[in-house]
Each structure stands twice: as C-alpha cells, then as structure tokens.
PyMOL Python script that loads the backbone (N, CA, C, O; Angstrom):
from pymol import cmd

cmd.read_pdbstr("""\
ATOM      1  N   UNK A   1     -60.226 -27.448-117.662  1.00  0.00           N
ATOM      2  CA  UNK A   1     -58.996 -27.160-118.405  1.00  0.00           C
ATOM      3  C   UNK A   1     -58.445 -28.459-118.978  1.00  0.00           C
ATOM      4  O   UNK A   1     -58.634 -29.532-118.406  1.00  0.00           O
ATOM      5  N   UNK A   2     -57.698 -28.341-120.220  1.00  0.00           N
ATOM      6  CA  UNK A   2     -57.673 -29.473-120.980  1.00  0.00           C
ATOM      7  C   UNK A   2     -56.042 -30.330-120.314  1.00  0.00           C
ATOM      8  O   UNK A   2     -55.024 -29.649-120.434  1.00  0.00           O
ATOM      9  N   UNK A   3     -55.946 -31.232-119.900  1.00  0.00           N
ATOM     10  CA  UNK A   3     -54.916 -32.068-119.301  1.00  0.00           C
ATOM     11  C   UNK A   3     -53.683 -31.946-120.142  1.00  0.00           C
ATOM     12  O   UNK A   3     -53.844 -32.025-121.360  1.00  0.00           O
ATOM     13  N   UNK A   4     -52.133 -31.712-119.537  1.00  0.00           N
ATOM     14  CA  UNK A   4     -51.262 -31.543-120.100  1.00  0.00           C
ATOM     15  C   UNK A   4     -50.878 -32.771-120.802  1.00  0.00           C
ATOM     16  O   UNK A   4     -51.236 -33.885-120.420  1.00  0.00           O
ATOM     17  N   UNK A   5     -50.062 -32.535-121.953  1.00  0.00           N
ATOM     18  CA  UNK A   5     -49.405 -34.302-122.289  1.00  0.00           C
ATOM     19  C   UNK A   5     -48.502 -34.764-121.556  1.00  0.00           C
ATOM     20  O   UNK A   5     -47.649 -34.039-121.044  1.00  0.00           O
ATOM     21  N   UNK A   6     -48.548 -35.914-121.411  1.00  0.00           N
ATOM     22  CA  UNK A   6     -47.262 -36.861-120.287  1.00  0.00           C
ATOM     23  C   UNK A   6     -46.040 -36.164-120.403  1.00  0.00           C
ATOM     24  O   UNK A   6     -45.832 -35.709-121.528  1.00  0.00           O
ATOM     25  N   UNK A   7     -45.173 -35.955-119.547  1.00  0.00           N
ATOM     26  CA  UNK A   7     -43.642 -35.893-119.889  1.00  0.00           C
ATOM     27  C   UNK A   7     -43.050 -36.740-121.063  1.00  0.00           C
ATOM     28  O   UNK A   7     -43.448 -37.883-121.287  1.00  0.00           O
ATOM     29  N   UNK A   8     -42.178 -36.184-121.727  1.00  0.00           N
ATOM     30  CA  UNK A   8     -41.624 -37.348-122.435  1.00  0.00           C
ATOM     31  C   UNK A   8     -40.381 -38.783-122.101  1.00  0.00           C
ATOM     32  O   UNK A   8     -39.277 -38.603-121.588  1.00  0.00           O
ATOM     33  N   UNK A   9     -40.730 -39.642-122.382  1.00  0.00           N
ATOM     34  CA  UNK A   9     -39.919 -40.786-121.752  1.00  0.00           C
ATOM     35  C   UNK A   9     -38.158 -40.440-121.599  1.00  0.00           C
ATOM     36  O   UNK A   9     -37.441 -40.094-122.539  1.00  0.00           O
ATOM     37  N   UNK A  10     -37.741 -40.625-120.255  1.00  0.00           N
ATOM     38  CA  UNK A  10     -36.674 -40.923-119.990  1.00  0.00           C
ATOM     39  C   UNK A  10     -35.629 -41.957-121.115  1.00  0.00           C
ATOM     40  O   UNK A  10     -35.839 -43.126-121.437  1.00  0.00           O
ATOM     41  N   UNK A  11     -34.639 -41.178-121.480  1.00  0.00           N
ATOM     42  CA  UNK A  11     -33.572 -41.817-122.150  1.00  0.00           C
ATOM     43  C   UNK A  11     -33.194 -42.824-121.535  1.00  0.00           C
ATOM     44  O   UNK A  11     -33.381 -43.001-120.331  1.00  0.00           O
ATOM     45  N   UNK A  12     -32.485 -43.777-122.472  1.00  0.00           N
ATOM     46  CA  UNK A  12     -32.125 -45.009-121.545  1.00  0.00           C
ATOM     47  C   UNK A  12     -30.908 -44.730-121.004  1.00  0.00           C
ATOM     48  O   UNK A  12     -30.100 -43.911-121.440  1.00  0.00           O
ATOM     49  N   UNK A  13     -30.705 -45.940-119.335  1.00  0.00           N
ATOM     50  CA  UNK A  13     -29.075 -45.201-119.249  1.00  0.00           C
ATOM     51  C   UNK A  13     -27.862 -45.720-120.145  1.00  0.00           C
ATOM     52  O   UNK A  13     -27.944 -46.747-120.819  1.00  0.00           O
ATOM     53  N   UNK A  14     -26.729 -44.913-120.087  1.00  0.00           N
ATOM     54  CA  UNK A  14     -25.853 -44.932-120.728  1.00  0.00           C
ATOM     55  C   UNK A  14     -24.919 -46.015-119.874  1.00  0.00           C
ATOM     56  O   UNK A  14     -24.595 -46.156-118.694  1.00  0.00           O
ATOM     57  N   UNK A  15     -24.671 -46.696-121.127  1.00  0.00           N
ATOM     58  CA  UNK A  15     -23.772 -48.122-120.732  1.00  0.00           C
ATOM     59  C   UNK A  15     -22.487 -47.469-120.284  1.00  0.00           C
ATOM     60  O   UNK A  15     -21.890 -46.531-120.811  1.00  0.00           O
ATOM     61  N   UNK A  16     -22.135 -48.274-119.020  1.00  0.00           N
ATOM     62  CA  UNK A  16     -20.705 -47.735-118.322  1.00  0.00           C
ATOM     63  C   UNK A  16     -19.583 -48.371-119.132  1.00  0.00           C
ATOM     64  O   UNK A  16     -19.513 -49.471-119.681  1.00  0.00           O
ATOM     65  N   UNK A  17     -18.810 -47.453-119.051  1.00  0.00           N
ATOM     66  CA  UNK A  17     -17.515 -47.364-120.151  1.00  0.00           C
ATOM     67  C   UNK A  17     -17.060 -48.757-119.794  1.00  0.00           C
ATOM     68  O   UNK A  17     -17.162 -49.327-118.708  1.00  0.00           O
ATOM     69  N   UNK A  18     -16.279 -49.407-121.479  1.00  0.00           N
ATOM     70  CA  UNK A  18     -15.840 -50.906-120.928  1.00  0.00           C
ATOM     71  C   UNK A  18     -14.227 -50.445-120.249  1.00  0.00           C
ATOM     72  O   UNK A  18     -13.516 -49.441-120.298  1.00  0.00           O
ATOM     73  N   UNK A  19     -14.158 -51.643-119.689  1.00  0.00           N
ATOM     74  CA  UNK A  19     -12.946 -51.719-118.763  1.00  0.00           C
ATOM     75  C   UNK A  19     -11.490 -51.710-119.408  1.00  0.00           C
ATOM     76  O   UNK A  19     -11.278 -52.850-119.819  1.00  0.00           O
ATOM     77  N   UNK A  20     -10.591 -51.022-119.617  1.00  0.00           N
ATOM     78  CA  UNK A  20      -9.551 -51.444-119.838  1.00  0.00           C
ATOM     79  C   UNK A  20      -9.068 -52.485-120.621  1.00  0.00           C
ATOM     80  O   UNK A  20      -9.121 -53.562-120.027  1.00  0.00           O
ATOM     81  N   UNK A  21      -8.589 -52.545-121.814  1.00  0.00           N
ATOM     82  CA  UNK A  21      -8.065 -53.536-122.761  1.00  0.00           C
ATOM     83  C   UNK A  21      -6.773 -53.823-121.908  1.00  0.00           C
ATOM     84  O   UNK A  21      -6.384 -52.867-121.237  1.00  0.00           O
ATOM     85  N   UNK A  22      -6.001 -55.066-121.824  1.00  0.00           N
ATOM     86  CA  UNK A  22      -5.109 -55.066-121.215  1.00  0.00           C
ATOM     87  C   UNK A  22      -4.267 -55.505-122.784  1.00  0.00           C
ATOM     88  O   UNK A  22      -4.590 -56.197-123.750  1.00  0.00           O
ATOM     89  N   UNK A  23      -3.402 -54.930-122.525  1.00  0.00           N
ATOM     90  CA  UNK A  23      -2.303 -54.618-124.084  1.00  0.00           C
ATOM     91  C   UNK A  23      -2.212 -56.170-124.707  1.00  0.00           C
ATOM     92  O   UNK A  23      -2.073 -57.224-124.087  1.00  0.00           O
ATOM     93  N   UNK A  24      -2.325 -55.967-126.013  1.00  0.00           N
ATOM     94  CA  UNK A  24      -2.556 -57.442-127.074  1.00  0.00           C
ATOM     95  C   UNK A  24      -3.955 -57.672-126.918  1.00  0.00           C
ATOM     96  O   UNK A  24      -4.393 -58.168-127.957  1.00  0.00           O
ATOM     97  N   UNK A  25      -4.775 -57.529-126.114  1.00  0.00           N
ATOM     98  CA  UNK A  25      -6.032 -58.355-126.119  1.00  0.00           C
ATOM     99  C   UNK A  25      -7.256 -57.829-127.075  1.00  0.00           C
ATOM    100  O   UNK A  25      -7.674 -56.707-127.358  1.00  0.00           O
ATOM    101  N   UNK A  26      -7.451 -58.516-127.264  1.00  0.00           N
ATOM    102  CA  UNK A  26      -8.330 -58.654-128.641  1.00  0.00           C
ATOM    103  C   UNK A  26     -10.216 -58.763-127.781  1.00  0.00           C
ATOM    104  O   UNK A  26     -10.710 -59.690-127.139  1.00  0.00           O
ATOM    105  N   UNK A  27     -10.770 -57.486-128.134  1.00  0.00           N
ATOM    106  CA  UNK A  27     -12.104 -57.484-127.574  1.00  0.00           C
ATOM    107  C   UNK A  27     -13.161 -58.944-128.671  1.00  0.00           C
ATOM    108  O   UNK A  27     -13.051 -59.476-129.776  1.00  0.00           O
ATOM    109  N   UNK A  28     -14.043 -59.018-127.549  1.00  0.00           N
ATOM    110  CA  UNK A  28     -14.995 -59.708-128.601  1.00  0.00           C
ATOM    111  C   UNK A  28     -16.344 -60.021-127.651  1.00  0.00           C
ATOM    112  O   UNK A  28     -16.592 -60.114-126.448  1.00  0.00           O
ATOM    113  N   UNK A  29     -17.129 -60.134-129.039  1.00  0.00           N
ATOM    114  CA  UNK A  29     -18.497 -60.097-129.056  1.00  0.00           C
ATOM    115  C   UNK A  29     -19.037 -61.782-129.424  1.00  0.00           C
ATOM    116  O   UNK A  29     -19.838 -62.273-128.628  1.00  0.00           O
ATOM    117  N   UNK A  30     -18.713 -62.387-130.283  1.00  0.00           N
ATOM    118  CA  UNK A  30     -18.553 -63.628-130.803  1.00  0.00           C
ATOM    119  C   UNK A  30     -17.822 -64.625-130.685  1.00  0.00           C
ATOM    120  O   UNK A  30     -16.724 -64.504-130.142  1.00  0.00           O
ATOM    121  N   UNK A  31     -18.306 -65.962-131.215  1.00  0.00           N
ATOM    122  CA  UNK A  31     -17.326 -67.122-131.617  1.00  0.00           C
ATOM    123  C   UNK A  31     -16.598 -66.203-132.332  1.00  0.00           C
ATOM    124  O   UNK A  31     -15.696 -65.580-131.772  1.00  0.00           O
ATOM    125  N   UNK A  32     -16.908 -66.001-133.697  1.00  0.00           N
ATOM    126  CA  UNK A  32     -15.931 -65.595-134.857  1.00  0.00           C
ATOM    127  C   UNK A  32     -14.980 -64.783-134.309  1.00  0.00           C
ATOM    128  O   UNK A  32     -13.806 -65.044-134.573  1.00  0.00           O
ATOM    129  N   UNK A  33     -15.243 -63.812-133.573  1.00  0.00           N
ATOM    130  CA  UNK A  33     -13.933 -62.720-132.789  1.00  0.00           C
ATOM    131  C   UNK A  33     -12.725 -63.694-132.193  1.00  0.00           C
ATOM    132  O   UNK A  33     -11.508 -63.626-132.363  1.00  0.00           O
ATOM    133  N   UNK A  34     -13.622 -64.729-131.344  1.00  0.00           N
ATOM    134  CA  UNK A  34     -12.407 -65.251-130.749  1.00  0.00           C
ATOM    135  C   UNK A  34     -11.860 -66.338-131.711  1.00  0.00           C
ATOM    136  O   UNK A  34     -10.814 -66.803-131.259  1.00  0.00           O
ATOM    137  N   UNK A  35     -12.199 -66.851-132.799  1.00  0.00           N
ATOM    138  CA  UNK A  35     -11.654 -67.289-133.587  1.00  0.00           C
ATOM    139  C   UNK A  35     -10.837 -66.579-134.170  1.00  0.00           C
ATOM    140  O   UNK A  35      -9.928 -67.313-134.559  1.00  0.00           O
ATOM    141  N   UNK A  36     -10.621 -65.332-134.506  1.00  0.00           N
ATOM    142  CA  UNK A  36     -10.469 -64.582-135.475  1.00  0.00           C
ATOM    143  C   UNK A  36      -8.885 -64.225-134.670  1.00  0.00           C
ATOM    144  O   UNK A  36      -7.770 -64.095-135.174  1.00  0.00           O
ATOM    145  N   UNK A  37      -9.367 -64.129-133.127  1.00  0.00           N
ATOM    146  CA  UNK A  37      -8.386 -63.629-132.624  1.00  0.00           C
ATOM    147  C   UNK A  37      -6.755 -64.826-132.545  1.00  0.00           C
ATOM    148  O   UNK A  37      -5.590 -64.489-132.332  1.00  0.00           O
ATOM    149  N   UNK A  38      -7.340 -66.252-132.817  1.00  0.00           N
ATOM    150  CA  UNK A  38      -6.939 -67.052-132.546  1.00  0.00           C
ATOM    151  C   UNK A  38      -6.038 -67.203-133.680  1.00  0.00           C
ATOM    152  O   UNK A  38      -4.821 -67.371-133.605  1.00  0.00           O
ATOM    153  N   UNK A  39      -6.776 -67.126-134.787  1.00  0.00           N
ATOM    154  CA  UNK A  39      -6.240 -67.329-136.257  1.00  0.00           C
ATOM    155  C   UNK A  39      -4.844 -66.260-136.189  1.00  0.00           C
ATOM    156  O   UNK A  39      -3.756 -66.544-136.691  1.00  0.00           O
ATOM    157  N   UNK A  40      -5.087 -65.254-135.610  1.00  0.00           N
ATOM    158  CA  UNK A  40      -3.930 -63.706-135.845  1.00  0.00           C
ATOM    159  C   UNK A  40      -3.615 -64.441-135.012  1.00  0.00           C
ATOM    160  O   UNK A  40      -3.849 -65.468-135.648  1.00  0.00           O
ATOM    161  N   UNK A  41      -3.176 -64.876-133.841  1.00  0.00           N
ATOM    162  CA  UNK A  41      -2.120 -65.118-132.766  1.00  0.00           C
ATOM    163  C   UNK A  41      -1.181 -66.590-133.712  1.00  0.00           C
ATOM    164  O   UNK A  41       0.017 -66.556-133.992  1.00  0.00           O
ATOM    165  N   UNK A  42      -1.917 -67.482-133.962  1.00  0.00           N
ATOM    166  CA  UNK A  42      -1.146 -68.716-134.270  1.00  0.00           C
ATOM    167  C   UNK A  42      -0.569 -67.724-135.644  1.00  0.00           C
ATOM    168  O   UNK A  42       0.633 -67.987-135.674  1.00  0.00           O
ATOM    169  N   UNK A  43      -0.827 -66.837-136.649  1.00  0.00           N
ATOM    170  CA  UNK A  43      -0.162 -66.348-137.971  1.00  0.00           C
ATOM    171  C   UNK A  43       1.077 -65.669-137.123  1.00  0.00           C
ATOM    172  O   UNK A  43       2.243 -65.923-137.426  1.00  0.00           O
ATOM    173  N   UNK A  44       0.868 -65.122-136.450  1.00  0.00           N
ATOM    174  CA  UNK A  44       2.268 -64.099-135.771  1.00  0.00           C
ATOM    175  C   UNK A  44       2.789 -65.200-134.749  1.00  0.00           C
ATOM    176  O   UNK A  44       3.549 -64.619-133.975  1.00  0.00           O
ATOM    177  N   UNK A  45       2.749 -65.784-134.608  1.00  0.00           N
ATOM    178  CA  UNK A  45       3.834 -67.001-133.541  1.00  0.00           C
ATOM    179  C   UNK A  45       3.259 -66.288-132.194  1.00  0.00           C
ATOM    180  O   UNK A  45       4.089 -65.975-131.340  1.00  0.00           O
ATOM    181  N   UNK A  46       2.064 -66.052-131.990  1.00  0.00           N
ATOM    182  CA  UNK A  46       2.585 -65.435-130.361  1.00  0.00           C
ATOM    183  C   UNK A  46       0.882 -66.452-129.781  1.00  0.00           C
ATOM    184  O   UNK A  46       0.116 -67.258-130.310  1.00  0.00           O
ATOM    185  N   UNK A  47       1.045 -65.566-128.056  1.00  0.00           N
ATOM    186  CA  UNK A  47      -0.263 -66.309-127.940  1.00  0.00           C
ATOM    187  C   UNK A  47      -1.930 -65.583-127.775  1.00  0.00           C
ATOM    188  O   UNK A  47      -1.761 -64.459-127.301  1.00  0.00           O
ATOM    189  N   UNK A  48      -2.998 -65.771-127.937  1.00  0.00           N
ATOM    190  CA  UNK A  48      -4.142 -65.453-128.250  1.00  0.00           C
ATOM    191  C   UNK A  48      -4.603 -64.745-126.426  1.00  0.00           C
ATOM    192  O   UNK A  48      -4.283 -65.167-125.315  1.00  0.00           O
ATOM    193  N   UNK A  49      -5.246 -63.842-126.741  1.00  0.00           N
ATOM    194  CA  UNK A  49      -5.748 -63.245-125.305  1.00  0.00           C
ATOM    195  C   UNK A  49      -7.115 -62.453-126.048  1.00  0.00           C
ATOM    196  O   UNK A  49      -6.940 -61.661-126.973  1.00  0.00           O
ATOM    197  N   UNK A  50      -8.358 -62.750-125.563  1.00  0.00           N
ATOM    198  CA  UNK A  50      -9.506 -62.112-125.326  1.00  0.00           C
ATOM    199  C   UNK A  50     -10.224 -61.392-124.631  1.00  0.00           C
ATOM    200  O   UNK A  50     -10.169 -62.140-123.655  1.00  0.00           O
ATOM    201  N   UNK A  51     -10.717 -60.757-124.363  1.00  0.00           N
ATOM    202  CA  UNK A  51     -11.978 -60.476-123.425  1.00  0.00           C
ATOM    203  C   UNK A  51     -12.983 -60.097-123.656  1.00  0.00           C
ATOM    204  O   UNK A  51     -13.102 -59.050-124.292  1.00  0.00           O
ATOM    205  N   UNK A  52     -14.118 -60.839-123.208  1.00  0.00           N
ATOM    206  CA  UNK A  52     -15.417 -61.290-123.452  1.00  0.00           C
ATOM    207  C   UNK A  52     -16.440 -59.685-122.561  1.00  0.00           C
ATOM    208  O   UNK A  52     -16.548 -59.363-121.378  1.00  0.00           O
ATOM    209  N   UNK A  53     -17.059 -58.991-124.014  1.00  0.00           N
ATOM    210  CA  UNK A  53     -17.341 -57.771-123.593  1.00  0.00           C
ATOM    211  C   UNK A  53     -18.570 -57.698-122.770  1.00  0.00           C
ATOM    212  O   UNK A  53     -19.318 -58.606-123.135  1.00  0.00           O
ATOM    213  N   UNK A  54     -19.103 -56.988-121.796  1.00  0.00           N
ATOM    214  CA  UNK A  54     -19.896 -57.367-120.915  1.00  0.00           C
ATOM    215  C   UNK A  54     -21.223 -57.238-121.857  1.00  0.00           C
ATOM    216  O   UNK A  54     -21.292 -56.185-122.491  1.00  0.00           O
ATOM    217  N   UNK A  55     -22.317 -58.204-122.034  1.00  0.00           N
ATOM    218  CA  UNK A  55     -23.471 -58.342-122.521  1.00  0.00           C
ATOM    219  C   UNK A  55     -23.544 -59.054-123.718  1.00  0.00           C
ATOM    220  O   UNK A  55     -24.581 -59.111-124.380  1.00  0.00           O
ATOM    221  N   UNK A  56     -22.562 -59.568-124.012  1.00  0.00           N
ATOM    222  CA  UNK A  56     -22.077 -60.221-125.084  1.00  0.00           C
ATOM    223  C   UNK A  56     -22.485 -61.680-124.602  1.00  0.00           C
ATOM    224  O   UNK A  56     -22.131 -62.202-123.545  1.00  0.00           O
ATOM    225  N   UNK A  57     -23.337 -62.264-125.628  1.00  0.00           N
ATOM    226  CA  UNK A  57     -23.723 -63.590-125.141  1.00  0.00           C
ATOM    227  C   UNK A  57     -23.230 -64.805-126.469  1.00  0.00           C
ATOM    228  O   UNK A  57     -23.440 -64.792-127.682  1.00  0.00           O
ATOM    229  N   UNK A  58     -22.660 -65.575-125.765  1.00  0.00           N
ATOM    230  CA  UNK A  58     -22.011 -66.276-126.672  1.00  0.00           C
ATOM    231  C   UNK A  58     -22.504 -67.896-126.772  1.00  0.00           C
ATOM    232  O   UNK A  58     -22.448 -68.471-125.685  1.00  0.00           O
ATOM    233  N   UNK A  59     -22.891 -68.570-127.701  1.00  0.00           N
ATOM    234  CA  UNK A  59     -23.042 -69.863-127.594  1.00  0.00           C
ATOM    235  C   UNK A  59     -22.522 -70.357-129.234  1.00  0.00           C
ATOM    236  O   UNK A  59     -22.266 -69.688-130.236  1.00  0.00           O
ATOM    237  N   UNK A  60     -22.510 -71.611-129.008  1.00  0.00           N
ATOM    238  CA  UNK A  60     -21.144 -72.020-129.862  1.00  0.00           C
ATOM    239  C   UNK A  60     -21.623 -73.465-130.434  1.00  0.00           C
ATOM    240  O   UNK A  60     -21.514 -74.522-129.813  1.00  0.00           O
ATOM    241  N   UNK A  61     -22.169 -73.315-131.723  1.00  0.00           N
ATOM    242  CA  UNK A  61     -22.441 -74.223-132.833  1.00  0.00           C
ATOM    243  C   UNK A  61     -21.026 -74.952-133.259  1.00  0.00           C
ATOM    244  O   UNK A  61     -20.855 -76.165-133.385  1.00  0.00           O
ATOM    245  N   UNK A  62     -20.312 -74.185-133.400  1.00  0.00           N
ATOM    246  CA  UNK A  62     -18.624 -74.713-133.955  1.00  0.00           C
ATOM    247  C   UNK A  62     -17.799 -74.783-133.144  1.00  0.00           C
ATOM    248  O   UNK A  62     -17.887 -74.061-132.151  1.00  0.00           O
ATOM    249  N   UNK A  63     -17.113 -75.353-133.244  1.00  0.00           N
ATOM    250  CA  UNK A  63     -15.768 -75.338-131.716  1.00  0.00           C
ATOM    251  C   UNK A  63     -14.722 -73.918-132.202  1.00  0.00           C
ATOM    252  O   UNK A  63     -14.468 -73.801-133.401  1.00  0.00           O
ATOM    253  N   UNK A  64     -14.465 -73.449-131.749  1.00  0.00           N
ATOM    254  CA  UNK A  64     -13.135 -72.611-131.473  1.00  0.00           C
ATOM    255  C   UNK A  64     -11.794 -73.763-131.687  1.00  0.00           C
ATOM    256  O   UNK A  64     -11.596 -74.824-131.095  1.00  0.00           O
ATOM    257  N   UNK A  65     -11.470 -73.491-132.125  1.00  0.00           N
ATOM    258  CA  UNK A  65      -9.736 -74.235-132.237  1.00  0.00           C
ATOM    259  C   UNK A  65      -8.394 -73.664-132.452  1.00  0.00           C
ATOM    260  O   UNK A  65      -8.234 -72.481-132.749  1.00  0.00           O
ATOM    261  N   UNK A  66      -7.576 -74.379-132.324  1.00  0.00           N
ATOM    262  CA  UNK A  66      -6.414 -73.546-132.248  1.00  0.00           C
ATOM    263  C   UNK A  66      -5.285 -74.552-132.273  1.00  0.00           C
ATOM    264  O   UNK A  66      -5.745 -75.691-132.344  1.00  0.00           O
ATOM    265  N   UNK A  67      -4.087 -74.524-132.242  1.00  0.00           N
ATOM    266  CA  UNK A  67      -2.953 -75.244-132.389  1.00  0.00           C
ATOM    267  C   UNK A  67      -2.657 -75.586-131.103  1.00  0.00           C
ATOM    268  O   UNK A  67      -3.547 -74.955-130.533  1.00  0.00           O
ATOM    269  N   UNK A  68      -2.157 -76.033-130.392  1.00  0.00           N
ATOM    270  CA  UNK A  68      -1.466 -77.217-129.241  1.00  0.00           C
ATOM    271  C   UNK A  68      -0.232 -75.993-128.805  1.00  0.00           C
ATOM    272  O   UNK A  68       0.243 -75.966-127.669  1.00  0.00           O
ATOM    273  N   UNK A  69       0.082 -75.254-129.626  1.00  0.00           N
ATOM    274  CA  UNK A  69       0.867 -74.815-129.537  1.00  0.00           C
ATOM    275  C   UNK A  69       1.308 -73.230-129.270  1.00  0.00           C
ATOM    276  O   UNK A  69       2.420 -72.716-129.389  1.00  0.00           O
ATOM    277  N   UNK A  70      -0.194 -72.532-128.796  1.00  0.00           N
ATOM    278  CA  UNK A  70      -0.398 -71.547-128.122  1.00  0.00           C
ATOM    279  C   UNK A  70      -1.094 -71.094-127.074  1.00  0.00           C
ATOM    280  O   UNK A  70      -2.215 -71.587-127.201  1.00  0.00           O
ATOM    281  N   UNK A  71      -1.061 -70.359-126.002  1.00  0.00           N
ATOM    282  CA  UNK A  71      -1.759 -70.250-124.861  1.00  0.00           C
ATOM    283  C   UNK A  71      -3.058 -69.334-125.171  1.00  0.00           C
ATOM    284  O   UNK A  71      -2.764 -68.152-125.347  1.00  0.00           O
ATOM    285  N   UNK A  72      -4.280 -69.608-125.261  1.00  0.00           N
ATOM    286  CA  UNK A  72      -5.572 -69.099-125.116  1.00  0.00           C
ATOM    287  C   UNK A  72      -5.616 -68.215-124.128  1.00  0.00           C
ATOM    288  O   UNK A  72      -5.633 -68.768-123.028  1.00  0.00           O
ATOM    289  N   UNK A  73      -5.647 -66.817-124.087  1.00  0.00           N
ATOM    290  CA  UNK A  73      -5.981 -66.396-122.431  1.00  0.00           C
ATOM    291  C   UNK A  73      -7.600 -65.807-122.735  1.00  0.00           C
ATOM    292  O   UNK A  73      -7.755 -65.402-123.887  1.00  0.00           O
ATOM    293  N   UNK A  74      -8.738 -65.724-121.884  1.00  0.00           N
ATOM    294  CA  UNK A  74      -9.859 -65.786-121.985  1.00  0.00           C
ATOM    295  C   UNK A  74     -10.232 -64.601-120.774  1.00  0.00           C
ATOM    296  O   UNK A  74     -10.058 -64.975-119.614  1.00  0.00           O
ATOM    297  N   UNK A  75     -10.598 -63.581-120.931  1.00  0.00           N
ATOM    298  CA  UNK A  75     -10.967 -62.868-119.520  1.00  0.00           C
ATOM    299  C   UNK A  75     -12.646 -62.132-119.928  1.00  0.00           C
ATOM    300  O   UNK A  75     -13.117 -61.938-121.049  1.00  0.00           O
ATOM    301  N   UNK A  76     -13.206 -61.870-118.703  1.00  0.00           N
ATOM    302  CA  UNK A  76     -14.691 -61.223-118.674  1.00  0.00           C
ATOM    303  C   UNK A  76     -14.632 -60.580-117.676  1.00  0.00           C
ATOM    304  O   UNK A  76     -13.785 -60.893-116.840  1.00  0.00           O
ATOM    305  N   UNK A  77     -15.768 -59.150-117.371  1.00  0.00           N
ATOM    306  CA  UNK A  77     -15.974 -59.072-116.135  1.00  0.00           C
ATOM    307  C   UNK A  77     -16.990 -59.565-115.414  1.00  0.00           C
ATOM    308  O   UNK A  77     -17.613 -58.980-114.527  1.00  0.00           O
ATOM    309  N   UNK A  78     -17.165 -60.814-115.875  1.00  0.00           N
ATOM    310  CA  UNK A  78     -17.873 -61.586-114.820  1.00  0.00           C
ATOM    311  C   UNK A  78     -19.737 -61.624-115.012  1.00  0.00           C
ATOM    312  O   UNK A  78     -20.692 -62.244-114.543  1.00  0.00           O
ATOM    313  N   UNK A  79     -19.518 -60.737-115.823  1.00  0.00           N
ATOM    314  CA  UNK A  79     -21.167 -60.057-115.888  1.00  0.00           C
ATOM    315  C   UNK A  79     -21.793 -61.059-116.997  1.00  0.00           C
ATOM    316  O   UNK A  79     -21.349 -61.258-118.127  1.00  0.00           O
ATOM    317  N   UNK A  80     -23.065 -61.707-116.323  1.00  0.00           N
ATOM    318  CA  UNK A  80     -23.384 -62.740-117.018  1.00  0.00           C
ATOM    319  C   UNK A  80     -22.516 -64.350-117.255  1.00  0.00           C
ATOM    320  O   UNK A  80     -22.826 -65.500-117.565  1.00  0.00           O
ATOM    321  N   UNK A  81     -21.711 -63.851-117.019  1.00  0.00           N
ATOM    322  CA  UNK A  81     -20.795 -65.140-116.879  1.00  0.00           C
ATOM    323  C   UNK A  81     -21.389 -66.379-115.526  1.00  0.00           C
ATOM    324  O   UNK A  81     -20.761 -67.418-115.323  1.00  0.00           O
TER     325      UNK A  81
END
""", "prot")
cmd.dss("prot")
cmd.show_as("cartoon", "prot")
cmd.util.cbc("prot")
cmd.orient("prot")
C-alpha cells in the first residue's frame, strides 16, 4: 500500500501579547523610534519615555541625542537585554 504524505508542518507559535504601554511611552523597534521619540518630547516641553519591544535588536551607528534638558526614561522586558 502506497505510504501516506507527512502531516503538514506545525504553525509557528504565536508571539505572546506585548506588555502594557505605560501611558506617554512611546514603543520602539529602532535607533530612529527612540530618536523620534526624543525629538516629540523636547518639541512638547515634556520628558521622553520608551520601551524597547521584546526581539527588537538595536545597535547604534549614530548617537541618540537629546537636550540636557529632559529626562530619557528607557524600559525593556529584559528579553535579550
């Protein structure tokens, strides 16, 4: 008798939901995000808050900058970090 075909391959799993934005914070994937986020915080007078999305790998040809004169907040969950 002629052999059945393989099962078909298992879907990949589904990425667990990201965590909670904590209010103002600006998701990101990139330099440019957190630049981007930086640029909107110093235009509105306030201060810059990120979080670095899990699998998101970041390395940095350009510096990030910002004014002297706002607080950077930077958060991840740790993953890959």
């Amino acid at each position: 008798a002629p052999t059945p075909p393989p099962p078909p391959p298992l879907p990949p799993p589904k990425s667990p939901p990201l965590p909670p934005l904590v209010p103002g914070e600006a998701p990101a994937y990139s330099r440019d995000d957190i630049q981007d986020e930086i640029n909107s915080a110093m235009a509105q007078g306030r201060n810059a808050s990120v979080y670095i999305l899990p699998g998101a790998r970041l390395a940095f040809s350009i510096e990030v900058t910002c004014s002297g004169k706002i607080h950077v907040s930077v958060r991840s969950s740790g993953e890959g970090a």
